[in-house]
LOZA-739053 format. One record per residue (C-alpha): x, y, z; residue number from 1; residue in one letter. Coordinates in nm, 4 decimals, padded with zeros to 6 digits. Example, Ala and Ser with C-alpha at 12.3 -4.5 7.8 and 13.67 -1.06 7.14 Angstrom:
BEGIN
        px        py        pz  tikol  drense
   01.2300  -00.4500   00.7800      1       a
   01.3670  -00.1060   00.7140      2       s
This chain:
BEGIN
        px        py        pz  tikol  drense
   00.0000   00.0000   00.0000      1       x
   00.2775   00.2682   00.0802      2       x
   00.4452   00.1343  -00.2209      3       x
   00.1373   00.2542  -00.4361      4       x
   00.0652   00.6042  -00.2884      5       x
   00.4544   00.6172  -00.3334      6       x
   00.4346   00.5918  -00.6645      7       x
   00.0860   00.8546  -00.7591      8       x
   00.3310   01.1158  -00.5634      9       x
   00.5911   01.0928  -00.7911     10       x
   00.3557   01.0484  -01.1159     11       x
   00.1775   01.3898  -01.0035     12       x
   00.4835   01.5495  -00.9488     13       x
   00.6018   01.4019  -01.2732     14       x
   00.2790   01.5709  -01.4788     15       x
   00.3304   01.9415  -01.2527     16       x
   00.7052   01.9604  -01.3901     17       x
   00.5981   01.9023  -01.7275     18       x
   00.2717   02.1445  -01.7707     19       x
   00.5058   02.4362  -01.5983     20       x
   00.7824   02.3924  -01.8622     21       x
   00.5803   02.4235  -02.1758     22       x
   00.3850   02.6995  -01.9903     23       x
   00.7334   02.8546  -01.9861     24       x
   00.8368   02.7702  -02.3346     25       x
   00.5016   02.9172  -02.4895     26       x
   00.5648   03.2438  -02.2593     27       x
   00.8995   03.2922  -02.4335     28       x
   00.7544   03.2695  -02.7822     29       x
   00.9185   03.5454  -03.0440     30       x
   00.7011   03.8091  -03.1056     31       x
   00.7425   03.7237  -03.5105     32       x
   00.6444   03.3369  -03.4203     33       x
   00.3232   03.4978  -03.3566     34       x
   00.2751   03.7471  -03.5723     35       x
   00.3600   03.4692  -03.8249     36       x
   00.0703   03.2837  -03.6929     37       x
  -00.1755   03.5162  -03.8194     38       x
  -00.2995   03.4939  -04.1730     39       x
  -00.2176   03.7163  -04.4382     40       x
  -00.4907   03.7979  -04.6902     41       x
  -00.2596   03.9642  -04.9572     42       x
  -00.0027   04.2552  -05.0345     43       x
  -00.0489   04.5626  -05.1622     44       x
   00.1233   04.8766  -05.2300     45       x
   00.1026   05.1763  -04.9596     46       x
   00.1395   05.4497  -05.2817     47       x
  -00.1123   05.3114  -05.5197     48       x
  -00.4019   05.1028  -05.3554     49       x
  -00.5775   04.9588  -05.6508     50       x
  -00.2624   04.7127  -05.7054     51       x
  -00.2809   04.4003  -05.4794     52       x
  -00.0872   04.0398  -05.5279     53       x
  -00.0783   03.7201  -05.3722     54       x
   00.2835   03.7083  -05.3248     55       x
   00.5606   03.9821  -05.1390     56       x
   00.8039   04.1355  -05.3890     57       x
   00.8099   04.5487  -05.5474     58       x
   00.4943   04.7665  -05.6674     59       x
   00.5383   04.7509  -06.1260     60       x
   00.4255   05.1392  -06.0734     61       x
   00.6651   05.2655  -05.8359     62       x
   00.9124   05.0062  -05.7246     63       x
   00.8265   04.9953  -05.3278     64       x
   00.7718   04.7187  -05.1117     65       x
   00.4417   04.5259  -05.1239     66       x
   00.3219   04.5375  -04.7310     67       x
   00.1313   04.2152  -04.5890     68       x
  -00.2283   04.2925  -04.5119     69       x
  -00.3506   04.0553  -04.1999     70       x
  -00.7130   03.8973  -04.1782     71       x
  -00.8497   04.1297  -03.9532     72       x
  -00.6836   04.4476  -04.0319     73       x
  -00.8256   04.5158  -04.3295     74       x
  -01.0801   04.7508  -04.1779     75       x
  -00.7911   04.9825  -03.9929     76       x
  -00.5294   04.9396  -04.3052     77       x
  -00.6403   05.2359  -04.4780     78       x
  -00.3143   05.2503  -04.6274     79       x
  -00.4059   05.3404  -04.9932     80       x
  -00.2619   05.5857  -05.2298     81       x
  -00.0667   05.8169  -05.0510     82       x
  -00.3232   05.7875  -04.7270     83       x
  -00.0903   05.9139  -04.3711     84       x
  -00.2148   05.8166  -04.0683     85       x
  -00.1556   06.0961  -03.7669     86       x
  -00.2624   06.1134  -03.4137     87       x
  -00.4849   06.3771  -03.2371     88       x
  -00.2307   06.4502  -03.0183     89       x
  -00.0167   06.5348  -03.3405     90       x
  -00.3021   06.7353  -03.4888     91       x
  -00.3044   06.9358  -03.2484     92       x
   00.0210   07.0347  -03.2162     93       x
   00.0370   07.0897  -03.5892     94       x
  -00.2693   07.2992  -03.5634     95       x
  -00.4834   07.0753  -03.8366     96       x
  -00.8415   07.1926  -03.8847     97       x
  -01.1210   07.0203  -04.0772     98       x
  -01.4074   07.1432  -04.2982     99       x
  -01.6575   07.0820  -04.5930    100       x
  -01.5988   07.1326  -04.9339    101       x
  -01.9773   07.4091  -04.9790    102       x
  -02.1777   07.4762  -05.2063    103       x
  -02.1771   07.8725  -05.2214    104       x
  -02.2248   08.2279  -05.3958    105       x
  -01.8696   08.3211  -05.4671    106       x
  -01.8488   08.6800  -05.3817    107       x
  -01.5046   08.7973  -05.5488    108       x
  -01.3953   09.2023  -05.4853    109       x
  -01.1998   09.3234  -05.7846    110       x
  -00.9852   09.6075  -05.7065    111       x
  -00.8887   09.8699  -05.9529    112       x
  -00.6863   10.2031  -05.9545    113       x
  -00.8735   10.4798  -06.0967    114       x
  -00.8928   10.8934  -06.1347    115       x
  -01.0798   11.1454  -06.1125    116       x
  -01.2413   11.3011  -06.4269    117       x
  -01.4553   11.5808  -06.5021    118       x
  -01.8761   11.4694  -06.5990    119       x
  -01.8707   11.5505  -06.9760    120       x
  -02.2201   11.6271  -06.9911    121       x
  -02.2126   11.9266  -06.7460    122       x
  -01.9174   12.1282  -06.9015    123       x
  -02.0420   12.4202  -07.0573    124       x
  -01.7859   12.6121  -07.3035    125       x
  -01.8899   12.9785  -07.3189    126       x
  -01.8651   13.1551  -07.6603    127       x
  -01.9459   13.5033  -07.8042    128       x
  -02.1754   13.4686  -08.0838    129       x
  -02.1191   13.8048  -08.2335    130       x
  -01.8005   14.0289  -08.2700    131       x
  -01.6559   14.3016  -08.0635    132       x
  -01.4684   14.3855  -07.7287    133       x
  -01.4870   14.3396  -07.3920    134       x
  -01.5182   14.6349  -07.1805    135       x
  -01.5260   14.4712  -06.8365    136       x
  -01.4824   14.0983  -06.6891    137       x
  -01.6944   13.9894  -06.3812    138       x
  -01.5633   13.5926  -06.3231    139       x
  -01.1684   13.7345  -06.3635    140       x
  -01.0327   13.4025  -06.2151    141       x
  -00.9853   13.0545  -06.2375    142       x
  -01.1888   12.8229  -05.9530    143       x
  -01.4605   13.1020  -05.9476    144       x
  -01.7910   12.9684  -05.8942    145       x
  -02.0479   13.1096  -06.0674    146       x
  -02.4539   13.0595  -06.0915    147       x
  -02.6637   13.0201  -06.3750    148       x
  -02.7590   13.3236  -06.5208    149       x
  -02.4560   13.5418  -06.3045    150       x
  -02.2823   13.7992  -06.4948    151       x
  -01.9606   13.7017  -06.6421    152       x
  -01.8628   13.9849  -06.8260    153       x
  -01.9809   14.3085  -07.0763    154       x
  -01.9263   14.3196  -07.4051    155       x
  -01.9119   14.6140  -07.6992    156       x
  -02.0604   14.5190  -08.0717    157       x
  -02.1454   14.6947  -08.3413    158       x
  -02.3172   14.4172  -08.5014    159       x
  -02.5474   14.3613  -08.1681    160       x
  -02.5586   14.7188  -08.1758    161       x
  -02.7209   14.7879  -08.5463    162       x
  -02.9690   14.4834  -08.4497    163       x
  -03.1306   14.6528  -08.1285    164       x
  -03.1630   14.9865  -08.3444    165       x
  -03.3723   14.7513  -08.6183    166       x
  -03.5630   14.6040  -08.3565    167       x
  -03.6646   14.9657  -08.2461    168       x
  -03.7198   15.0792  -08.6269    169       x
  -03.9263   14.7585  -08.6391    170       x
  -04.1177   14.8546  -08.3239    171       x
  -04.1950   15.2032  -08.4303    172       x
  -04.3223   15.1094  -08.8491    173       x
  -04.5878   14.8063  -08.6420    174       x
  -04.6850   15.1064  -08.4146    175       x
  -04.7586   15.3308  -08.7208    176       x
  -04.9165   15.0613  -08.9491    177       x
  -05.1514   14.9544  -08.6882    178       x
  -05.3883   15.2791  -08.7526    179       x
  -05.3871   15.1287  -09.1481    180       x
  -05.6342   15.0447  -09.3005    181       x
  -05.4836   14.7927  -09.5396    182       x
  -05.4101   14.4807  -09.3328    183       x
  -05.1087   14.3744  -09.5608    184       x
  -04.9363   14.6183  -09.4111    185       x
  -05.0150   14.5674  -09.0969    186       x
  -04.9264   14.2155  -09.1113    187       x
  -04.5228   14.2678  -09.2967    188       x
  -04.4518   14.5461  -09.0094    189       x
  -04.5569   14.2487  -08.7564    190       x
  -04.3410   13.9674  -08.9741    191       x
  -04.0497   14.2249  -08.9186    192       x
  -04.0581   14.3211  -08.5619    193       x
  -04.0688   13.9264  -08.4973    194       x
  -03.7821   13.8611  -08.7266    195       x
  -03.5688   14.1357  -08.6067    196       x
  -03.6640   14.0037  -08.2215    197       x
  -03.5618   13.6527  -08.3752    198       x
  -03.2078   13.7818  -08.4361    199       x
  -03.1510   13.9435  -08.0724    200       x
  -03.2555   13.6155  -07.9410    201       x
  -03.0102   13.4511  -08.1554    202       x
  -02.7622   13.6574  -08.0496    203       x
  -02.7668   13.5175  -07.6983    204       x
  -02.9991   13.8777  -07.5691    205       x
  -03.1875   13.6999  -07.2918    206       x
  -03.5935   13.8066  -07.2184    207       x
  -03.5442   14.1078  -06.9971    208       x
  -03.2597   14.2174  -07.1966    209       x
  -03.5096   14.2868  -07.5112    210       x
  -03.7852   14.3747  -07.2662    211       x
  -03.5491   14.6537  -07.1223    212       x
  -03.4926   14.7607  -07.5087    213       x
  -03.8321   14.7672  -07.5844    214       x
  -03.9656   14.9449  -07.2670    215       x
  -03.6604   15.2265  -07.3019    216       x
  -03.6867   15.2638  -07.7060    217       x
  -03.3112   15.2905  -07.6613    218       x
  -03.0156   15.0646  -07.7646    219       x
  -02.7739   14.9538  -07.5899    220       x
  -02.4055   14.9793  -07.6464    221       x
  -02.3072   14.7421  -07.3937    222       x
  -02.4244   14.4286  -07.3522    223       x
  -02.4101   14.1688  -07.0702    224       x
  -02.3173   13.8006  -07.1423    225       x
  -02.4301   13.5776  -06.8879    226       x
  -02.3127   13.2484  -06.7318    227       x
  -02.5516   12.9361  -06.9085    228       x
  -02.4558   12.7133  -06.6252    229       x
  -02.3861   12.6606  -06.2819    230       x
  -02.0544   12.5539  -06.1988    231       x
  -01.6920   12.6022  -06.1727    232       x
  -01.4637   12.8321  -06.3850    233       x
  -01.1965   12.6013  -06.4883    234       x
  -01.0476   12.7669  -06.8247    235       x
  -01.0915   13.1668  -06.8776    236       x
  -00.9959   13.3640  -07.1545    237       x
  -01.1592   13.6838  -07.0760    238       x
  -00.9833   13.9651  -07.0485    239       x
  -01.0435   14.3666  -07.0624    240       x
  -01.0591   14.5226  -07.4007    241       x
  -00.9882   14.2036  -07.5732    242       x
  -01.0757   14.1627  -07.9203    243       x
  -01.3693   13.8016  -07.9565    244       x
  -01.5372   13.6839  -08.2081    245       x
  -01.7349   13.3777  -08.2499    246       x
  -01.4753   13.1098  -08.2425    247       x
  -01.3857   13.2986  -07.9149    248       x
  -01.3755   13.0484  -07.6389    249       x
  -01.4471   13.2712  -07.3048    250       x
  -01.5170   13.0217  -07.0527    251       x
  -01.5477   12.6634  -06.9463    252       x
  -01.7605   12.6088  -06.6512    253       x
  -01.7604   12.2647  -06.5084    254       x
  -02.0283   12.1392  -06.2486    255       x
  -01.8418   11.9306  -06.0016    256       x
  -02.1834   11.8438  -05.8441    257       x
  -02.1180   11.5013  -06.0289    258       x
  -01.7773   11.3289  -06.1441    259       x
  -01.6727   11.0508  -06.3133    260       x
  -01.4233   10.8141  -06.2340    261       x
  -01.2397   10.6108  -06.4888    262       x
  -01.0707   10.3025  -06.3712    263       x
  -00.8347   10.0692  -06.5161    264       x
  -00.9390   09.7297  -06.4973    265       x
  -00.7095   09.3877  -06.6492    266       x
  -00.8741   09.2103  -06.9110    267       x
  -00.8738   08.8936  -06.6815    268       x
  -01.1364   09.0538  -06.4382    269       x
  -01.3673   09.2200  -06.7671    270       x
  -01.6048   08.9296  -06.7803    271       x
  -01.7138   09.0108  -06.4100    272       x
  -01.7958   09.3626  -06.4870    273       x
  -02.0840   09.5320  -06.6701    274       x
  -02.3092   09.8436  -06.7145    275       x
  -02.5151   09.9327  -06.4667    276       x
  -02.3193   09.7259  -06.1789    277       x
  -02.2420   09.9126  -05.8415    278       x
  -01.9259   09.9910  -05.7257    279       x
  -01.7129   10.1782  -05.4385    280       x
  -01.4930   10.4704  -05.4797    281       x
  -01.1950   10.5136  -05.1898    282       x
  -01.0280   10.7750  -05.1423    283       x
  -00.6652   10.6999  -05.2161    284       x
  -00.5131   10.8481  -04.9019    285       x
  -00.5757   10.7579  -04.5292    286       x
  -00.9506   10.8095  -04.5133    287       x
  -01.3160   10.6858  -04.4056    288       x
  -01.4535   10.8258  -04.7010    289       x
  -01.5894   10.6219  -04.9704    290       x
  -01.8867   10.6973  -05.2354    291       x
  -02.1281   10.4764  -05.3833    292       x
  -02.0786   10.4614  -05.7657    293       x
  -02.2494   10.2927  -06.0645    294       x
  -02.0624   10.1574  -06.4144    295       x
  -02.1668   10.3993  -06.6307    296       x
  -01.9499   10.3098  -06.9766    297       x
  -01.6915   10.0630  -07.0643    298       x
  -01.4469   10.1612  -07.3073    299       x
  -01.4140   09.9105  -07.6372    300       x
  -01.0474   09.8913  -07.6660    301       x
  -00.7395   09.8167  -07.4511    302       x
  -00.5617   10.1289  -07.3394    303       x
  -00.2089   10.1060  -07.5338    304       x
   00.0384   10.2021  -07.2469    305       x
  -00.1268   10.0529  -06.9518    306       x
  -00.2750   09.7177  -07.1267    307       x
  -00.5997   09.7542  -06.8931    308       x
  -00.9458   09.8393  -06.9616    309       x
  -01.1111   10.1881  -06.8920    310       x
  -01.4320   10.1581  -06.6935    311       x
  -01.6195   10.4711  -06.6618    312       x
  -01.8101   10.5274  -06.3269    313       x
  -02.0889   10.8084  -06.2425    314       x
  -02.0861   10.9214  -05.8917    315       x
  -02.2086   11.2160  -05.7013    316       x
  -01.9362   11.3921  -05.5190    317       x
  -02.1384   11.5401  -05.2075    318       x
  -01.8867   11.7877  -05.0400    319       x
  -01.6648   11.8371  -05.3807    320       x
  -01.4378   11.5910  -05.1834    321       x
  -01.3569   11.4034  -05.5269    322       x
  -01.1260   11.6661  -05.7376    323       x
  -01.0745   11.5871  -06.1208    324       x
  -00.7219   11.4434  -06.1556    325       x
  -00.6913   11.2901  -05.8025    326       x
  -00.6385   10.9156  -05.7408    327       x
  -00.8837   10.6804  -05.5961    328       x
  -00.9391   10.3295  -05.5414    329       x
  -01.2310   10.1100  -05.6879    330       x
  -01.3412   09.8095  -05.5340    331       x
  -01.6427   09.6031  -05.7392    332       x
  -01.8179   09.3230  -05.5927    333       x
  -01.9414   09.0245  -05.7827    334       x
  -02.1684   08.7423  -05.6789    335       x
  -02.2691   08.4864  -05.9152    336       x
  -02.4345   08.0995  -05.9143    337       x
  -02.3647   07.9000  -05.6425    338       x
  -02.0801   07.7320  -05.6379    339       x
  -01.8771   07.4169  -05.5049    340       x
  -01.5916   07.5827  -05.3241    341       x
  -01.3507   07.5717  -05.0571    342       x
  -01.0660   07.7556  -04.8168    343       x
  -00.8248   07.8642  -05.0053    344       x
  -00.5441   07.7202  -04.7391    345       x
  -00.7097   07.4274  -04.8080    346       x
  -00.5220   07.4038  -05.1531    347       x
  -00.1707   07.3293  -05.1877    348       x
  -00.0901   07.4853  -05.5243    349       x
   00.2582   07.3690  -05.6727    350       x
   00.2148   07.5764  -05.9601    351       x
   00.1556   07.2303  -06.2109    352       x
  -00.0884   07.0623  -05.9809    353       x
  -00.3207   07.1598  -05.7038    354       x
  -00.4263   06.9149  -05.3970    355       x
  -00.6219   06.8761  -05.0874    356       x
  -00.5903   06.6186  -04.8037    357       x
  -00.9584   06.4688  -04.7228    358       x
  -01.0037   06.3542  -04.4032    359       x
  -01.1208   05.9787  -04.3779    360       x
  -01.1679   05.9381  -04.0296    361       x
  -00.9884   05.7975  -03.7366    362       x
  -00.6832   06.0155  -03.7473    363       x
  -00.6339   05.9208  -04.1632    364       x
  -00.5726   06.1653  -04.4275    365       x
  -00.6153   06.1193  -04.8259    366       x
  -00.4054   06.3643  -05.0506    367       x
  -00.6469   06.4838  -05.3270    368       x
  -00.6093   06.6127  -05.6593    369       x
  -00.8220   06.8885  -05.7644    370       x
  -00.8793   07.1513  -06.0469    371       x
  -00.9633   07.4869  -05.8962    372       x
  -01.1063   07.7967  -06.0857    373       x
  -01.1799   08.0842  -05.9699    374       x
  -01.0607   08.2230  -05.6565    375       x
  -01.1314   08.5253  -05.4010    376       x
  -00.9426   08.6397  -05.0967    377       x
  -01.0602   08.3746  -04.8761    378       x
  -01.2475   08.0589  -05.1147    379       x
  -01.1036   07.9053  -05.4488    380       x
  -01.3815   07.7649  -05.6581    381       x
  -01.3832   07.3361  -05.7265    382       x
  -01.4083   07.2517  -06.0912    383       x
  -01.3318   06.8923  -06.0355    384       x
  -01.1782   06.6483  -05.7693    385       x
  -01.4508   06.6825  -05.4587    386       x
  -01.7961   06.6979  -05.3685    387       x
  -02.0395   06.8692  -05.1779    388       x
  -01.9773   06.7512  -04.8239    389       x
  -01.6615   06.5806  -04.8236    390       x
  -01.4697   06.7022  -04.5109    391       x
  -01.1266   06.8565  -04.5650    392       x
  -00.8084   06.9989  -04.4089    393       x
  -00.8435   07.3376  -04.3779    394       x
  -00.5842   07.4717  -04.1454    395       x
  -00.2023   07.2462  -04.1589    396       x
  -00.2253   07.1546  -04.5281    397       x
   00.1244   07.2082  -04.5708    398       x
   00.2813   07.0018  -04.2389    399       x
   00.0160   06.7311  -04.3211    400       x
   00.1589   06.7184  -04.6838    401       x
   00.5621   06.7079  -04.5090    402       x
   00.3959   06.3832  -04.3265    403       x
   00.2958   06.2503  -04.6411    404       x
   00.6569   06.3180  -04.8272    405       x
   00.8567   06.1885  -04.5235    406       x
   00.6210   05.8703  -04.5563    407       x
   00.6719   05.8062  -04.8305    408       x
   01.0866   05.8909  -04.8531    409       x
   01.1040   05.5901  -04.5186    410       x
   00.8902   05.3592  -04.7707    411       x
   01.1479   05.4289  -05.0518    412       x
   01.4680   05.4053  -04.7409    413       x
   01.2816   05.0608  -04.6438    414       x
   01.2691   04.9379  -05.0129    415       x
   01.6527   04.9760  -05.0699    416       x
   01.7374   04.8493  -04.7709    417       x
């Protein structure tokens, strides 16, 4: 009996011994022994996704190593084309911000340099329209304002003269025909007081002028020429006892009221502009002031020193704080069909090529190619390469695309080696 218990002692102990050593054996397993375990469901290329093979060995396309995918890691490979995986902790520190590619209004503000120019259509050139001399001068200087209808200076003429005294002969022969009785004549001494009043009128005589003829019976050897316009003198050449005649120019008066403003615009930006489209003049130096304006003409050829298109703009100048000849700064704003667009530090423009880095989820970026059009201060416009929704790096573009590069310059390290 003790020879049989003797014996189940040392079998137990026998059966302890050996279950503790291969417990110890499998604890010391290599890593790689395991790993090896698992299965491997094919390779593939980390640079170009859409290649995959049964076997290890180089990508045909760009020569790197094929990388095992394991069964169950499929899901979290995301390692297609160019596809860099980084952790939030690293966004952060790297600052990387995420938005949606929108569908929106692109407002684009095209700036312009422009000037100052006087309103054609309220200039008013003053001319004598008969011949003599001035005997005095009222507006005697340049910048003079002057009102419709204010005396600008007196003038002698024979011509004007020899009219009045017809006008007066005409006057007297209606007032002696009237007592005829034939009423021929009473009706040619009628056709020449109205043709001889015709010629004083012509002759730039205004109403009370004649009435003051006609009420005195006396002509008058002086006569008064008056300003047409309100306004600004900006050219004179009116001076005492100066010899006019018709082609005399006297005056220009200019009515600063309302200015235009021509602006030179590059032929890239014409398409956005048209008649009738608002606009803002700036005042070129430090200043609050700006003035609504309105595209009032475009000119139909290129100007041949600057290469830019003239735009015309109408504008009130409340204040006379726009002067002709001084410099100001246009700014027109364009809005037009909604578009797909995006931050513009979204885009990483080489020059060739233009990309964006879509984020995938879980800490995984994609790099993008995309065509961009057109582009204001703060969105670029999407032609191709996105759509509406997609979320997108808008903020650390540039160390996100260093991650991808130094990815992809270990892959090529890894491959040599």
């Amino acid at each position: 009996m003790k020879k049989l218990l003797i014996i189940l002692l040392a079998a137990l102990a026998a059966g302890a011994y050996i279950g503790y050593t291969r417990w110890r054996t499998g604890a010391r397993q290599p890593a790689g022994e395991a790993a090896r375990e698992k299965r491997i469901l094919y390779y593939h290329c980390p640079m170009h996704p859409d290649y995959h093979s049964d076997h290890p060995g180089d990508c045909p396309v760009c020569g790197m190593r094929l990388e095992p995918v394991y069964a169950g890691e499929q899901a979290a490979s995301h390692a297609v084309s160019g596809q860099i995986h980084i952790t939030p902790e690293r966004q952060q520190l790297i600052g990387v911000r995420v938005g949606e590619a929108a569908l929106e209004s692109l407002v684009r503000t095209i700036r312009a340099a422009g000037k100052v120019a006087l309103d054609e259509t309220r200039l008013a050139k003053i001319h004598p329209r008969v011949e003599g001399w001035i005997e005095s001068v009222q507006a005697d200087f340049l910048g003079q304002h002057v009102e419709q209808g204010q005396p600008l200076l007196r003038i002698y003429s024979p011509e004007l003269f020899t009219a009045q005294q017809e006008y007066l002969l005409a006057l007297k022969s209606r007032d002696l025909m009237s007592r005829s009785s034939m009423a021929g004549a009473r009706a040619g001494s009628e056709a020449l007081v109205q043709a001889s009043l015709r010629r004083l009128q012509l002759w730039n005589l205004s109403d009370d002028q004649i009435d003051a003829i006609r009420e005195t019976r006396e002509p008058s050897a002086v006569v008064t020429l008056h300003s047409p316009a309100s306004g600004y003198v900006i050219a004179r050449n009116a001076y005492t006892r100066q010899r006019v005649t018709p082609d005399t120019e006297l005056y220009t008066v200019a009515d600063l009221s309302r200015v235009w403003v021509m602006a030179d615009v590059f032929p890239a930006d014409m398409a956005a502009i048209s008649v009738g489209q608002q606009a803002r003049v700036e005042l070129a130096y430090p200043s609050s002031r700006t003035f609504p304006a309105r595209v009032d003409y475009i000119q139909p050829a290129l100007d041949p020193v600057t290469r830019t298109m003239r735009v015309r703009l109408a504008l009130d100048n409340p204040g006379l704080w726009l002067k002709p000849e001084m410099f100001v700064s246009v700014e027109f704003r364009t809005a037009g069909a909604r578009r797909l667009v995006v931050p513009v530090s979204a885009v990483l423009d080489s020059g060739l090529t233009q990309t964006v880095f879509v984020a995938l989820g879980e800490g995984y970026f994609e790099p993008r190619a995309v065509r961009t059009g057109e582009q204001t201060e703060d969105k670029v416009e999407i032609l191709s390469g996105l759509a509406p929704g997609e979320r997108i790096v808008t903020s650390g573009t540039f160390l996100i695309d260093s991650e991808s590069q130094l990815k992809a310059a270990v892959s090529g390290i890894h491959h040599h080696d």
